[in-house]
C-alpha positions in Angstrom: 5.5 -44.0 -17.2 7.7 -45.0 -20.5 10.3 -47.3 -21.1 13.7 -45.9 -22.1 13.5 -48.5 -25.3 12.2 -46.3 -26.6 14.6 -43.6 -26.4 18.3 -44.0 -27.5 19.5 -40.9 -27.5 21.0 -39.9 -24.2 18.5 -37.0 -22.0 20.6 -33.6 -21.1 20.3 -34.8 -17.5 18.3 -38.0 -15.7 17.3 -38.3 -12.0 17.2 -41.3 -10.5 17.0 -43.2 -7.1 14.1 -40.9 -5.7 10.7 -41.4 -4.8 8.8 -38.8 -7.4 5.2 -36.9 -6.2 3.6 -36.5 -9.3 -0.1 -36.1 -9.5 -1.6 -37.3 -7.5 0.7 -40.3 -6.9 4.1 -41.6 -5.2 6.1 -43.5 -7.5 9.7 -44.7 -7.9 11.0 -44.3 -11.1 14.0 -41.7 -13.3 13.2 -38.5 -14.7 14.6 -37.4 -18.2 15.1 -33.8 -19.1 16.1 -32.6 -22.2 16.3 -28.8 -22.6 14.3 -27.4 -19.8 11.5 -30.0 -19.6 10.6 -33.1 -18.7 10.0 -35.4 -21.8 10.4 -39.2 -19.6 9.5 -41.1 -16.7 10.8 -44.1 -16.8 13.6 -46.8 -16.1 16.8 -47.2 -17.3 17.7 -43.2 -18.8 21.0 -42.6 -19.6 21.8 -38.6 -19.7 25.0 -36.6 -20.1 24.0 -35.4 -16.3 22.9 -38.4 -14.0 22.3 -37.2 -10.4 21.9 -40.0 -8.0 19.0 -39.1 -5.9 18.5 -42.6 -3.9 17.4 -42.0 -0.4 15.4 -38.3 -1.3 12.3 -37.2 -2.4 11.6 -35.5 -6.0 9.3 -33.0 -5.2 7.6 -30.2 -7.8 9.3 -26.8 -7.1 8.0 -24.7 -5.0 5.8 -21.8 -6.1 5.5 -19.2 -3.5 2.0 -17.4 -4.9 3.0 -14.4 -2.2 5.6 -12.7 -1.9 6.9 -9.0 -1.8 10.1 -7.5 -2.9 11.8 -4.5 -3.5 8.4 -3.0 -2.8 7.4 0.7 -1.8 6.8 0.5 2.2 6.4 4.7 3.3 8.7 7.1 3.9 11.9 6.5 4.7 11.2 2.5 4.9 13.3 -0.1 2.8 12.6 -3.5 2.2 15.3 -5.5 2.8 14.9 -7.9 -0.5 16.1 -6.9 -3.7 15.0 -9.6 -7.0 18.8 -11.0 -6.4 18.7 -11.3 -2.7 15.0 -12.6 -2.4 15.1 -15.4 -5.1 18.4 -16.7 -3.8 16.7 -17.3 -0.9 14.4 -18.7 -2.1 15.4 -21.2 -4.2 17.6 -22.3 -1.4 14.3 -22.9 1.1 13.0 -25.4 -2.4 11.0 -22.9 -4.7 11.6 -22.5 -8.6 9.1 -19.6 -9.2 8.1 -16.9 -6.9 5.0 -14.5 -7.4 5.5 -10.4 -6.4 3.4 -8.0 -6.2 3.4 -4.8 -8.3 2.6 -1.6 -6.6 2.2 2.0 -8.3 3.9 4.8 -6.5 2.4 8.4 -6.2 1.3 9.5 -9.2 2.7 6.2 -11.1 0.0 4.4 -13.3 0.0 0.8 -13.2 1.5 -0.1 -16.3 4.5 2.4 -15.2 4.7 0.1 -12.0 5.1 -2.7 -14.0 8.0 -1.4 -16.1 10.2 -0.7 -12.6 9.3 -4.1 -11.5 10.5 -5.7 -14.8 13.3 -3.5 -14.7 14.2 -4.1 -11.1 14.2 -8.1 -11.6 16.0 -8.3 -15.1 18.9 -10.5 -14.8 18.8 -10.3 -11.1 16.5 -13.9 -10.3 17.6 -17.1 -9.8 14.0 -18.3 -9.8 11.5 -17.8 -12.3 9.4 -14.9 -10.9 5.5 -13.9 -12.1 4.1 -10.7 -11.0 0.4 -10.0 -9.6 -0.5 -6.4 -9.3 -1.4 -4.2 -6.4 -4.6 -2.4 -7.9 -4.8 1.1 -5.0 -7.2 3.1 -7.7 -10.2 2.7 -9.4 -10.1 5.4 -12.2 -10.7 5.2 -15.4 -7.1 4.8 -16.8 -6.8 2.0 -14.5 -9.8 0.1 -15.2 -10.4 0.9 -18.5 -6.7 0.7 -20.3 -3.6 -0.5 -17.6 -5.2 -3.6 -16.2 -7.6 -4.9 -19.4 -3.8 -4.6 -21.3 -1.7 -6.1 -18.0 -4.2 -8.7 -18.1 -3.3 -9.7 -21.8 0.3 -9.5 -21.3 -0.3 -12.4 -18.9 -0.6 -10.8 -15.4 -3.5 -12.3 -15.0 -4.4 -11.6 -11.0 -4.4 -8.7 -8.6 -4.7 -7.7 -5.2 -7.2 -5.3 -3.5 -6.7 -4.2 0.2 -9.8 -3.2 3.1 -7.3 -2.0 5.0 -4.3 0.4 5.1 -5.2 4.1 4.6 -3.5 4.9 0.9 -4.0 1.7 -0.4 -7.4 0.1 0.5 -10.6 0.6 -1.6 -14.3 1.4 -1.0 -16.6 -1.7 -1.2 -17.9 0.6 -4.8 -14.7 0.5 -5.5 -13.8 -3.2 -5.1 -17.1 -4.1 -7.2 -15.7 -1.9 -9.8 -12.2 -3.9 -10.1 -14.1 -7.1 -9.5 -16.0 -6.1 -13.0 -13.0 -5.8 -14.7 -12.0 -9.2 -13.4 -15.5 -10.5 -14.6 -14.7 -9.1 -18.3 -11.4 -9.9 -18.8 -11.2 -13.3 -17.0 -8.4 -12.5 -14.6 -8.7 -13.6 -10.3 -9.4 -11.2 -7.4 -7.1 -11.4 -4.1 -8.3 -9.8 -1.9 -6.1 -8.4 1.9 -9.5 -8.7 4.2 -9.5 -6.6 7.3 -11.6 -4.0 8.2 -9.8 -0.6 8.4 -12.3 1.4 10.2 -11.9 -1.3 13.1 -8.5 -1.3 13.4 -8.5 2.3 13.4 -11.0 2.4 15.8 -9.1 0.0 18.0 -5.6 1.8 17.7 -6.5 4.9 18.7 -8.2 3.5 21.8 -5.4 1.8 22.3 -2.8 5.0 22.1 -4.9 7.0 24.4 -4.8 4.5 27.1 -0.7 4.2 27.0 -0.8 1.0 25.2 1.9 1.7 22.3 4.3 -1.7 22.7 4.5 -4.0 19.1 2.0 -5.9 21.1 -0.9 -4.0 20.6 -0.8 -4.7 16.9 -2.2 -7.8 18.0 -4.5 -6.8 19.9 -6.2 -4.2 17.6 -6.1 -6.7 14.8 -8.7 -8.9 16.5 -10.0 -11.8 15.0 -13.6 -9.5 14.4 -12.1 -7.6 11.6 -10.6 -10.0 9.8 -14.0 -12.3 10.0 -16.2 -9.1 8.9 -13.8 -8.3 6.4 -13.6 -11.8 5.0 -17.9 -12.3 4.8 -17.6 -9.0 3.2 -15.4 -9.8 0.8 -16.7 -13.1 -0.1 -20.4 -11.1 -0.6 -18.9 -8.9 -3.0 -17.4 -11.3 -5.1 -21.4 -12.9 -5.4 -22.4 -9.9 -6.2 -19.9 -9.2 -9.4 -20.2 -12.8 -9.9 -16.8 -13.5 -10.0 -13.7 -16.1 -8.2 -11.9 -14.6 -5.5 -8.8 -15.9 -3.3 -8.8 -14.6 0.5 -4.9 -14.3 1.2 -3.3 -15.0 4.8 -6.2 -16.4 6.5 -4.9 -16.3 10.2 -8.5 -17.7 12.2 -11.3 -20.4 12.2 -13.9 -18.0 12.3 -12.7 -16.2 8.8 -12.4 -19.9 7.3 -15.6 -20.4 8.2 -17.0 -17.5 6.6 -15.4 -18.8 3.4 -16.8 -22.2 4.1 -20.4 -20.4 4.4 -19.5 -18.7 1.0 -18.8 -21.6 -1.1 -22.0 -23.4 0.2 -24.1 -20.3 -1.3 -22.4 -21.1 -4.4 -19.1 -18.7 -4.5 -16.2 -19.5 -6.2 -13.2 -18.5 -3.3 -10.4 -19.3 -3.0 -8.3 -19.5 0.2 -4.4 -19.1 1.5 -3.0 -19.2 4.6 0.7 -19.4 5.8 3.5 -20.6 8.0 3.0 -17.7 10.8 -0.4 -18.9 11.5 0.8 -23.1 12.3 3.4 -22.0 14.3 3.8 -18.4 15.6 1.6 -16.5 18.3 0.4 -12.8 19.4 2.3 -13.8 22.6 5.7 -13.5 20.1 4.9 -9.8 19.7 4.6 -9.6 23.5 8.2 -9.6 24.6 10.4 -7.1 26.4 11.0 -3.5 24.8 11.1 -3.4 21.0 12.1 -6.9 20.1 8.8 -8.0 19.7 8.4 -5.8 16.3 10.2 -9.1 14.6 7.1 -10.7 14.5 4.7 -7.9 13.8 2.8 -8.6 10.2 -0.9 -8.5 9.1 -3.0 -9.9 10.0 -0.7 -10.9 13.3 -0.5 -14.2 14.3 -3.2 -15.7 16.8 -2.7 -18.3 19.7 -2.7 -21.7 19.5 -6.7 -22.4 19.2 -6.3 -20.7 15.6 -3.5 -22.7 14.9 -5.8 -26.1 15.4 -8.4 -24.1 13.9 -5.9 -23.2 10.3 -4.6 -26.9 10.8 -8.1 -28.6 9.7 -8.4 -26.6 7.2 -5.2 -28.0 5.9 -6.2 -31.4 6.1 -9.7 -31.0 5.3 -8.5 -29.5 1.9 -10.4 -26.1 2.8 -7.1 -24.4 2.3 -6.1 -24.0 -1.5 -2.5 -22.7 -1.1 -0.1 -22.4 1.6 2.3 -19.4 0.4 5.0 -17.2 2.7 3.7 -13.8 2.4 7.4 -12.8 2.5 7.7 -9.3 3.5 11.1 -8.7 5.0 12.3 -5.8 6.7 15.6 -5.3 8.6 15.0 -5.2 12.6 18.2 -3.3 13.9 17.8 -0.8 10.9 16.4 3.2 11.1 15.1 2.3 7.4 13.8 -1.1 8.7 11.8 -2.1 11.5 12.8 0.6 13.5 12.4 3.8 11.9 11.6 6.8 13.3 8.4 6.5 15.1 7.9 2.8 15.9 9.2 2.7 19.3 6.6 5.5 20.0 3.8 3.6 18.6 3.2 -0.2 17.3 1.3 2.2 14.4 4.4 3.1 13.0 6.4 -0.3 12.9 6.6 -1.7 9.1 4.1 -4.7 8.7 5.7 -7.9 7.2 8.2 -10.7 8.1 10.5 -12.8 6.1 9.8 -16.4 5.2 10.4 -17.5 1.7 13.1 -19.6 2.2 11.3 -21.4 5.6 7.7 -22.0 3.8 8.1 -25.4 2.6 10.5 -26.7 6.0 8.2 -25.5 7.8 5.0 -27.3 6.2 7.3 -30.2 5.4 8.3 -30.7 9.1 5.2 -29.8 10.8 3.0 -31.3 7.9 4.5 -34.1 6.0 7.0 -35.2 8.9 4.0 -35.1 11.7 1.6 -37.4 9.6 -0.7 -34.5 9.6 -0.5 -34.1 5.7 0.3 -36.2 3.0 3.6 -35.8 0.7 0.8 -35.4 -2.9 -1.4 -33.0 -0.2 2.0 -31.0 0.4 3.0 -30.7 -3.3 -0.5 -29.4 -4.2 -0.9 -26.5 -1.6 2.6 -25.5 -2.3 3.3 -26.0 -5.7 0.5 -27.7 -8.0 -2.4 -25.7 -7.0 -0.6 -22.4 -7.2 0.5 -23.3 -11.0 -3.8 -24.2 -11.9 -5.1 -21.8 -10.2 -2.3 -18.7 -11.0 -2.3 -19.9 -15.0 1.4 -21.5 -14.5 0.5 -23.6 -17.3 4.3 -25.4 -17.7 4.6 -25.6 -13.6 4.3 -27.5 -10.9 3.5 -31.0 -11.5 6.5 -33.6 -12.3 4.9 -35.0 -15.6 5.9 -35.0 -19.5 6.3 -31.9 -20.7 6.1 -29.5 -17.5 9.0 -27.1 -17.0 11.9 -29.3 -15.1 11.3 -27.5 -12.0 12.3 -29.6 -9.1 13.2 -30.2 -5.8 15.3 -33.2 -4.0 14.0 -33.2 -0.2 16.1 -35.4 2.1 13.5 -36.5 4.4 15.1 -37.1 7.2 17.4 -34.6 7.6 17.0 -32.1 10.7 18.2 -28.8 11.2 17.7 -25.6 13.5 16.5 -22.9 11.7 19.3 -19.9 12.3 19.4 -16.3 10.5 23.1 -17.3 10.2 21.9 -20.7 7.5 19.7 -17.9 5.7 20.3 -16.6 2.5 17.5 -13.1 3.3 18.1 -9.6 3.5 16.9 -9.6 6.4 18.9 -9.5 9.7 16.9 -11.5 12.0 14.3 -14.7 11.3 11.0 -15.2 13.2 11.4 -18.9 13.6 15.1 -18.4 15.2 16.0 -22.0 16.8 12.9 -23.7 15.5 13.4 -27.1 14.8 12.9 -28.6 11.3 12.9 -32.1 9.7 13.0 -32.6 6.1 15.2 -30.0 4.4 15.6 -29.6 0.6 19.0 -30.2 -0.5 19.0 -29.7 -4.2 16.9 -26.8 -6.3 16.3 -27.2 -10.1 15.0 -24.7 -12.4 14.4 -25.8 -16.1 16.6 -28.8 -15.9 19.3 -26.2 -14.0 20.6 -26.8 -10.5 20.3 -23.1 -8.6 21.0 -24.6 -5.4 22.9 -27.2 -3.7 23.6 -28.4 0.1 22.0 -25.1 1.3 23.8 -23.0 -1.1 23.3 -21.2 -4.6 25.0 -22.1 -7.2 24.8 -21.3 -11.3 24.4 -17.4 -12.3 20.8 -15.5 -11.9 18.7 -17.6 -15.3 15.0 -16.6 -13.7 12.8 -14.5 -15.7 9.5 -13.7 -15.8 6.6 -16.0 -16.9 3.7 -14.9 -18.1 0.2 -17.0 -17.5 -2.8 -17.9 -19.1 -6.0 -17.2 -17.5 -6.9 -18.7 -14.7 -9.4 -21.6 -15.0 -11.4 -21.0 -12.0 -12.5 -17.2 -13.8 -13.0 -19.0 -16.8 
């Protein structure tokens, strides 16, 4: 903390009235910025901007480390985010940087990828936005030139999948990617269910008649995801490297992680809102409507949601992201396009969420007593930032980026698709209630949104990071 004495001339802009998380800490006390940054806390600022934050909580901005946009989903399927579309959103649910992922088309190389992705979100983002990459091949132009030179332009994570014909990767071939992560100090995500399984368990399915969106469920069991997760987990001890397990939906796959870091393994773990709040039983509902809720792995019943709960408090859970993957539901390019009333098979996996992450967590976390206001900040903004290489983000201290957040605690309101600011037509968590709702976004000392709306033109841009210091 300083003393504005000290400082005479006037900040661009000073906060003050609000209760600031920093690290670790809940304090009361002003926030000078001065282009882009944060360079006081203290008492007594005087700025050219003074916004009068008494009664709310200044929070870190949100960093959503999982999130798809404008992404290549099959033939003849669209996403329904654009760069413009998805980061209005969400900086109006409370996040200042949002993390896509990169994938390569047919006979694209990774580094090509990139390009579209750079092009795509150029002057388009009202967030900050950071890309991970989607690695599908393991040849040697991959490996050996696109992501040793991806990694030193600052994209310094990707994702691997075990499941999705066209995308996933042999266990030879995840040790081979995980090498490259060993050399050149980047992290390993890894998408852990086991494809053969599933496949096994959808085609049984299909010849027995059962076809409805609720058999995704069912042929997602909690088994595959488990296996998937202890294999994953073994791999990364046997390149000897970190890994993060994304969208951890079960107890028994936590636990596999929790086996893991008592051997000694360095992993990482994620979960995310679907899995506090939503159940299989959502994709069980008359004709076609229950393809809304249909994402992988699904949601589980309320057991896992206990279960995903103490890991949250225990602190086994590193980050808390959206895994925002938003298709339109009434839409022939969407949800429903040719095929998927045939067969759950065919329906696009993925739901929105990035603007009802941190609500969601606030309400059912912060609100409930289950969790802490420092414990919220960390899985949704502070840990992201360390262990992503965000080195500017996600605290509230000197010299981070002025990314923040004004939360009005008490405020309540129905989530609606009609208060939504998505691509999407339709919201899983229609008439779920929320307390705690942020009312004011700020990017680098600019306000993006305000009262639920955005405001100020598209400033976001894309952040490269440092290595993370877990693959150090």
């Amino acid at each position: 903390m300083q003393d504005n004495a000290l400082h005479s001339q006037p900040h661009d802009t000073v906060i003050k009235g609000a209760r600031v998380v920093t690290s670790g800490t809940v304090t009361t006390c002003e926030i000078g910025i001065v282009s882009g940054r944060i360079v006081t806390l203290g008492t007594g600022l005087c700025g050219h901007e003074v916004i009068d934050a008494t009664g709310l909580i200044a929070m870190p901005g949100g960093i959503d480390g999982h999130v798809h946009i404008s992404q290549p989903s099959g033939p003849g399927v669209e996403m329904a985010d654009d760069f413009a579309s998805a980061t209005r959103s969400a900086a109006c649910g409370g996040n200042t940087t949002v993390m896509p992922f990169c994938l390569a088309t047919e006979g694209q190389t990774l580094r090509e990828a990139v390009a579209d992705y750079m092009a795509k979100a150029e002057g388009q983002c009202l967030t900050d936005v950071s890309f991970h990459l989607i690695v599908t091949k393991a040849d040697p132009v991959t490996l050996g030139q696109d992501l040793p030179a991806l990694i030193a332009e600052g994209m310094t994570s990707f994702k691997v999948f075990m499941t999705y014909q066209g995308m996933r990767l042999t266990d030879a071939e995840i040790l081979q990617v995980m090498d490259v992560a060993r050399e050149q100090g980047a992290l390993t995500l890894v998408h852990a269910e086991n494809e053969d399984a599933i496949e096994f368990l959808r085609d049984k399915a299909e010849r027995a008649g059962q076809t409805t969106p609720v058999n995704h469920a069912r042929t997602r069991p909690v088994p595959v995801e488990r296996e998937a997760t202890h294999r994953a987990t073994t791999l990364a001890e046997v390149a000897g490297v970190p890994v993060m397990i994304v969208h951890v939906s079960n107890g028994a796959a936590l636990e596999e992680i929790q086996r893991a870091k008592t051997r000694g393994v360095r992993v990482l773990a994620e979960t995310c809102p679907q899995y506090i709040t939503l159940t299989a039983d959502d994709l069980d509902r008359a004709g076609f409507e229950g393809a809304k809720w249909v994402c992988s792995p699904p949601p589980r019943d309320t057991a896992e949601q206990a279960a995903i709960w103490t890991g949250l408090t225990s602190g086994a859970f590193d980050v808390f992201s959206s895994d925002h993957c938003p298709f339109r539901f009434d839409d022939s390019h969407g949800k429903d396009v040719p095929g998927a009333r045939k067969s759950f098979r065919n329906i696009p996996n993925g739901i929105p969420g990035v603007e009802t992450r941190l609500p969601i967590l606030f309400s059912e976390g912060v609100t409930k007593g289950r969790i802490s206001l420092q414990t919220f900040a960390a899985l949704t903004a502070t840990n992201n930032a360390r262990i992503y290489g965000l080195e500017h983000k996600g605290s509230i201290a000197v010299g981070m980026d002025a990314d923040i957040v004004l939360w009005d605690p008490s405020k309540t309101r129905t989530i609606t698709q009609d208060i939504l600011h998505h691509g999407s037509d339709y919201t899983p968590w229609e008439g779920f209630e929320v307390t705690g709702w942020p009312v004011r976004t700020i990017l680098r000392g600019q306000t993006v949104m305000q009262d639920g709306e955005p405001v100020g033109q598209p400033t976001g841009h894309h952040v490269a990071r440092a290595k993370p210091e877990v693959a150090a």
